[in-house]
mmCIF file of the C-alpha atoms, coordinates in Angstrom:
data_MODEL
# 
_entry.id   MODEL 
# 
loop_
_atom_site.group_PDB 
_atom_site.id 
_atom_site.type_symbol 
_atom_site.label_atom_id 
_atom_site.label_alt_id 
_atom_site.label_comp_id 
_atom_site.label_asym_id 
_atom_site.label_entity_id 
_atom_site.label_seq_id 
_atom_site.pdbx_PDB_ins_code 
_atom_site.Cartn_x 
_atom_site.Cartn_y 
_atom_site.Cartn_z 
_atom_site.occupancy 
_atom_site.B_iso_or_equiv 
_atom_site.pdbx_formal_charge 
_atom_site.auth_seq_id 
_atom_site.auth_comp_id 
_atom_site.auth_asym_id 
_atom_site.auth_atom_id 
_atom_site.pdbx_PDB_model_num 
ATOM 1  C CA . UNK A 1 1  ? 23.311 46.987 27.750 1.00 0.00 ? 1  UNK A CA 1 
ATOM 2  C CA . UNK A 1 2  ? 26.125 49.740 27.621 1.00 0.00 ? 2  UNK A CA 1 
ATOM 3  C CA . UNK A 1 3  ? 26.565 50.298 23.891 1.00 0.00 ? 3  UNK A CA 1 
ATOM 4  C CA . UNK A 1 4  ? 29.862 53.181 24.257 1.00 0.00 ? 4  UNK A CA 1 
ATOM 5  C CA . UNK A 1 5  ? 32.913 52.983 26.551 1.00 0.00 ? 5  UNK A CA 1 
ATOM 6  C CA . UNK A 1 6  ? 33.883 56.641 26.392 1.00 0.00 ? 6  UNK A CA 1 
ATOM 7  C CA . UNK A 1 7  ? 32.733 59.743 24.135 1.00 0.00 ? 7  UNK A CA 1 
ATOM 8  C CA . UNK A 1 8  ? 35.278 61.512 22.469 1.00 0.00 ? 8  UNK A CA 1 
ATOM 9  C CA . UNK A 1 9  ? 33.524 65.552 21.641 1.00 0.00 ? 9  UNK A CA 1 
ATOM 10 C CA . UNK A 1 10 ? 34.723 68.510 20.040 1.00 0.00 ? 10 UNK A CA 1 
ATOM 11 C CA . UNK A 1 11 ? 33.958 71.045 22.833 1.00 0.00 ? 11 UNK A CA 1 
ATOM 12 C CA . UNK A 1 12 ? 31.590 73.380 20.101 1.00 0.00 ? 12 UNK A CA 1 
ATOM 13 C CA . UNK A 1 13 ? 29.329 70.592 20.125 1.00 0.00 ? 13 UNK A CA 1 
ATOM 14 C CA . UNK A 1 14 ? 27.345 71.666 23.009 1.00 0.00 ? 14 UNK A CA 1 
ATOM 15 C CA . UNK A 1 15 ? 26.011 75.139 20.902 1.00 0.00 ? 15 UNK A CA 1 
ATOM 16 C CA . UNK A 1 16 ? 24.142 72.499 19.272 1.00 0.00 ? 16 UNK A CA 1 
ATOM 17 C CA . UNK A 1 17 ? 20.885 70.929 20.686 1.00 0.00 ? 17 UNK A CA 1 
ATOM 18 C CA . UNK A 1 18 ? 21.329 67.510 19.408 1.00 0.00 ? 18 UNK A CA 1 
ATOM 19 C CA . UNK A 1 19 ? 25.290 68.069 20.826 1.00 0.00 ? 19 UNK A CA 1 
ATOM 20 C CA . UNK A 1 20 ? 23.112 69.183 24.334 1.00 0.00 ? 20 UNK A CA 1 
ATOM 21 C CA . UNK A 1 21 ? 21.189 66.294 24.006 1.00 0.00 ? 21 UNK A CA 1 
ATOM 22 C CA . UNK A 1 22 ? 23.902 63.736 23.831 1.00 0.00 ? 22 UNK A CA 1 
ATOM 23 C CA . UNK A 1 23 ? 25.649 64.946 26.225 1.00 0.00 ? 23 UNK A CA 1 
ATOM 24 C CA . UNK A 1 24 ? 22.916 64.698 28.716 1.00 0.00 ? 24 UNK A CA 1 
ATOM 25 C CA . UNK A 1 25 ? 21.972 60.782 27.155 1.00 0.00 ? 25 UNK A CA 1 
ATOM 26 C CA . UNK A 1 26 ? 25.390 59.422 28.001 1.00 0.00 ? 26 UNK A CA 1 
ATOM 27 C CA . UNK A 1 27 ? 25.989 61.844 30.662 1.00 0.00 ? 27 UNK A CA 1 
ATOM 28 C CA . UNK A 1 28 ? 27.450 58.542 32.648 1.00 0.00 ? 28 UNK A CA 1 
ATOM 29 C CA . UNK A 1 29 ? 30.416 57.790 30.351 1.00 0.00 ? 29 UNK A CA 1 
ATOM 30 C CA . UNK A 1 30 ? 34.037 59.059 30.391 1.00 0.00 ? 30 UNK A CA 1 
ATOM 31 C CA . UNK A 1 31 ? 33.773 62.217 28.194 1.00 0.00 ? 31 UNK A CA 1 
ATOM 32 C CA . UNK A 1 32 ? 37.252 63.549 26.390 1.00 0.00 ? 32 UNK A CA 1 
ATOM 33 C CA . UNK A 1 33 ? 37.695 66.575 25.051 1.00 0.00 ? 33 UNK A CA 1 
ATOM 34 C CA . UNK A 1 34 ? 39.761 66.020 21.146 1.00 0.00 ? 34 UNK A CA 1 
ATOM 35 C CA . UNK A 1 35 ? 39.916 69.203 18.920 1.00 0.00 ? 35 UNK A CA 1 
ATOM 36 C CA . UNK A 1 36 ? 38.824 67.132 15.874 1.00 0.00 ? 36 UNK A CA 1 
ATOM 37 C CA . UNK A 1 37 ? 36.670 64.484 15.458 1.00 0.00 ? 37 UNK A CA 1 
ATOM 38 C CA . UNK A 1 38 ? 39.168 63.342 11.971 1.00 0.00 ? 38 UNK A CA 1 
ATOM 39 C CA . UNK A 1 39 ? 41.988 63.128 13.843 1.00 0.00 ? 39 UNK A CA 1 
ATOM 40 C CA . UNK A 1 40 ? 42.265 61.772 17.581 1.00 0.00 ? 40 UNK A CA 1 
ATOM 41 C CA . UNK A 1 41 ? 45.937 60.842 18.193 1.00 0.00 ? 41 UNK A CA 1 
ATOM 42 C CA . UNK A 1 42 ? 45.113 58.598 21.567 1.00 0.00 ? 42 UNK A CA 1 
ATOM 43 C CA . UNK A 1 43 ? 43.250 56.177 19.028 1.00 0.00 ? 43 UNK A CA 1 
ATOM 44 C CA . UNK A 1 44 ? 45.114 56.025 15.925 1.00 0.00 ? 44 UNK A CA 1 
ATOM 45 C CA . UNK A 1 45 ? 48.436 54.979 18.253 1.00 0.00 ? 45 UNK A CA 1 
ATOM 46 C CA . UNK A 1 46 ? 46.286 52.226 19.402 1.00 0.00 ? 46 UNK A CA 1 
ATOM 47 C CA . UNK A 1 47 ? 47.256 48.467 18.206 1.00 0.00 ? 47 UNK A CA 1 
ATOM 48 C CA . UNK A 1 48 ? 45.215 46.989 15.365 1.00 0.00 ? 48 UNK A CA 1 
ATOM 49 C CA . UNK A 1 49 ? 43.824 44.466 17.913 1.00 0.00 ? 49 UNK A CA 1 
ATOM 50 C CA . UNK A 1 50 ? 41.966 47.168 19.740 1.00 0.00 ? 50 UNK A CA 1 
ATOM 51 C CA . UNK A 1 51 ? 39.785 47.999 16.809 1.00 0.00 ? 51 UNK A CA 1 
ATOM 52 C CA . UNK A 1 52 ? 36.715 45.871 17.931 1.00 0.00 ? 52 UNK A CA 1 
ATOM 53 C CA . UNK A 1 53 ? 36.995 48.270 21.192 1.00 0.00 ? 53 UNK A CA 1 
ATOM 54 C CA . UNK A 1 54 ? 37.558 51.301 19.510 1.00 0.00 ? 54 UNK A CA 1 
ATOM 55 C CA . UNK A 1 55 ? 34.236 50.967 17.325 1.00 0.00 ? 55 UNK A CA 1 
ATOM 56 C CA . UNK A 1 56 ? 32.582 50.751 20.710 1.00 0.00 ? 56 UNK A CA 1 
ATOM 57 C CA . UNK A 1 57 ? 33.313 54.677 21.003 1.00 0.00 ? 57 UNK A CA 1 
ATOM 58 C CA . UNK A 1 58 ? 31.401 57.599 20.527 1.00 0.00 ? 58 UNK A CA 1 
ATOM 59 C CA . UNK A 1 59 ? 32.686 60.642 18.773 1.00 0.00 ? 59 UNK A CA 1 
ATOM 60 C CA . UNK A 1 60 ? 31.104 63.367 18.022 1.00 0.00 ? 60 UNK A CA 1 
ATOM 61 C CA . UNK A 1 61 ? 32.219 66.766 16.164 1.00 0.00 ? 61 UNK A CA 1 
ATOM 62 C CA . UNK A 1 62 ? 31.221 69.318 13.908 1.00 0.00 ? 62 UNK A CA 1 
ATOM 63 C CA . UNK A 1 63 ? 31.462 69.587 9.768  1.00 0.00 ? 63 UNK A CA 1 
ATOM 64 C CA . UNK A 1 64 ? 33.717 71.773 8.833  1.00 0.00 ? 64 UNK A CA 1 
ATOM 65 C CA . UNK A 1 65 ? 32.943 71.335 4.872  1.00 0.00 ? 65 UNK A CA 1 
ATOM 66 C CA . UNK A 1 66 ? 29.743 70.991 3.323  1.00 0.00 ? 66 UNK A CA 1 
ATOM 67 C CA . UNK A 1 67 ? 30.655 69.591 0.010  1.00 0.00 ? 67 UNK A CA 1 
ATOM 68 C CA . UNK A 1 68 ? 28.209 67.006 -1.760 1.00 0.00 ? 68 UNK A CA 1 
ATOM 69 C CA . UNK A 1 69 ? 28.456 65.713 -4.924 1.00 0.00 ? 69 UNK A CA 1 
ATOM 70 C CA . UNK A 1 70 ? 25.116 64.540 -6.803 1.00 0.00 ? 70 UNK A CA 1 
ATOM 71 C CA . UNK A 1 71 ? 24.207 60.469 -6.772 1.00 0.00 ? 71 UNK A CA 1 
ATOM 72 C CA . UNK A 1 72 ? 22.096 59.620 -8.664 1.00 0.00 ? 72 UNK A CA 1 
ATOM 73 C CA . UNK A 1 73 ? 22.731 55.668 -8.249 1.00 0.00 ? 73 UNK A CA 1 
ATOM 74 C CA . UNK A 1 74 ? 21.835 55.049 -5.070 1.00 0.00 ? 74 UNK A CA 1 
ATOM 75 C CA . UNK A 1 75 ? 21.130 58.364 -3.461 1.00 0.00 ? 75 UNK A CA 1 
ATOM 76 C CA . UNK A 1 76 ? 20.367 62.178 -4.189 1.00 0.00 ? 76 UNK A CA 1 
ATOM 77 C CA . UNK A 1 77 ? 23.915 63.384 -3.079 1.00 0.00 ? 77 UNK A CA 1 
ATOM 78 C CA . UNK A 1 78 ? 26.916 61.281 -1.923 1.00 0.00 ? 78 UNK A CA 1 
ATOM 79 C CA . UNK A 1 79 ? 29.087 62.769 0.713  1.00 0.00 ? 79 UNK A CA 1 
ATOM 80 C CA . UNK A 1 80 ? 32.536 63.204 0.198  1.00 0.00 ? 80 UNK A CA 1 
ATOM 81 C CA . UNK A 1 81 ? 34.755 59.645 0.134  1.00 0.00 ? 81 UNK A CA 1 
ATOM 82 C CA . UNK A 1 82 ? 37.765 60.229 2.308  1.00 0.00 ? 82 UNK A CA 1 
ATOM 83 C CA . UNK A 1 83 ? 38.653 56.822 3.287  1.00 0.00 ? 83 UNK A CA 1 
ATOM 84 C CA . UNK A 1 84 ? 40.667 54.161 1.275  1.00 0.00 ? 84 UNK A CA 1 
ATOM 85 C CA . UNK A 1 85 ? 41.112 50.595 2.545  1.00 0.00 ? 85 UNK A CA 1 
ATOM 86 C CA . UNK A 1 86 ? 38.522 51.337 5.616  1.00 0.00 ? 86 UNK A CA 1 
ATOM 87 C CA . UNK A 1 87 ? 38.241 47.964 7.214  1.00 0.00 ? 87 UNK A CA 1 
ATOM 88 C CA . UNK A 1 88 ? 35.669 50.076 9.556  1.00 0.00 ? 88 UNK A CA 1 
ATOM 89 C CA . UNK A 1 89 ? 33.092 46.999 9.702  1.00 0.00 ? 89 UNK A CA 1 
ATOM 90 C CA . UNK A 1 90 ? 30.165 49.528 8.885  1.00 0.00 ? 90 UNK A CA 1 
ATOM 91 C CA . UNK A 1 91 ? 27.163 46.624 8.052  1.00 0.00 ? 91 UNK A CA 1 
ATOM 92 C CA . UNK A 1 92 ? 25.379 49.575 6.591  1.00 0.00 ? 92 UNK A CA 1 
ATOM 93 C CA . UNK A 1 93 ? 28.644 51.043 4.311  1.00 0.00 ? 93 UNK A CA 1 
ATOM 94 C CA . UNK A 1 94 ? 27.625 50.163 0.768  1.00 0.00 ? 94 UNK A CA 1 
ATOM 95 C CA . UNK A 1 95 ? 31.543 52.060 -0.426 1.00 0.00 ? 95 UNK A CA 1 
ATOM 96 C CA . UNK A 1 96 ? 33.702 49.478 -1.579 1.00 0.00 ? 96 UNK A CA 1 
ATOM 97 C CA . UNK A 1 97 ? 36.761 50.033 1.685  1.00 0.00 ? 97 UNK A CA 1 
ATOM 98 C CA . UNK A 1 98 ? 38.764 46.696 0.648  1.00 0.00 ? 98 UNK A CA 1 
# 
């Protein structure tokens, strides 16, 4: 079972062996270059009916800010919230995105 349609990278991501590593794992998919992994124009022009498909891609990037703030509810630090009104359908997310 094919789990991405396409990868969507930040070129720097190969000076990184877990970026080497991915690369060779889904070496068989459709790999597109973006120059950040926060902004990719292609998919936020896309209809909202495409979202089920879009979740089915992988992107991958770089930090570019290492800002955590301490957490002490639910975990030691809590990265930086920069989304309101996600409707992402992360099972995991415990954020309230409504």
């Amino acid at each position: 079972m094919q789990h991405f349609y396409e990868v969507y990278y930040e070129p720097d991501i190969v000076n990184y062996q877990l970026g080497r590593e991915l690369r060779e794992r889904f070496k068989d998919l459709p790999w597109i270059p973006i120059e950040s992994h926060n902004r990719i124009p292609e998919m936020q022009e896309k209809p909202n009916k495409e979202f089920g498909r879009m979740k089915r891609n992988l992107i991958i990037g770089t930090r570019k800010t290492h800002k955590y703030v301490e957490n002490h509810k639910v975990s030691d630090y809590l990265v930086p919230y920069t989304s309101s009104g996600c409707s992402a359908m992360c099972l995991y997310c415990y954020l309230v995105c409504n």
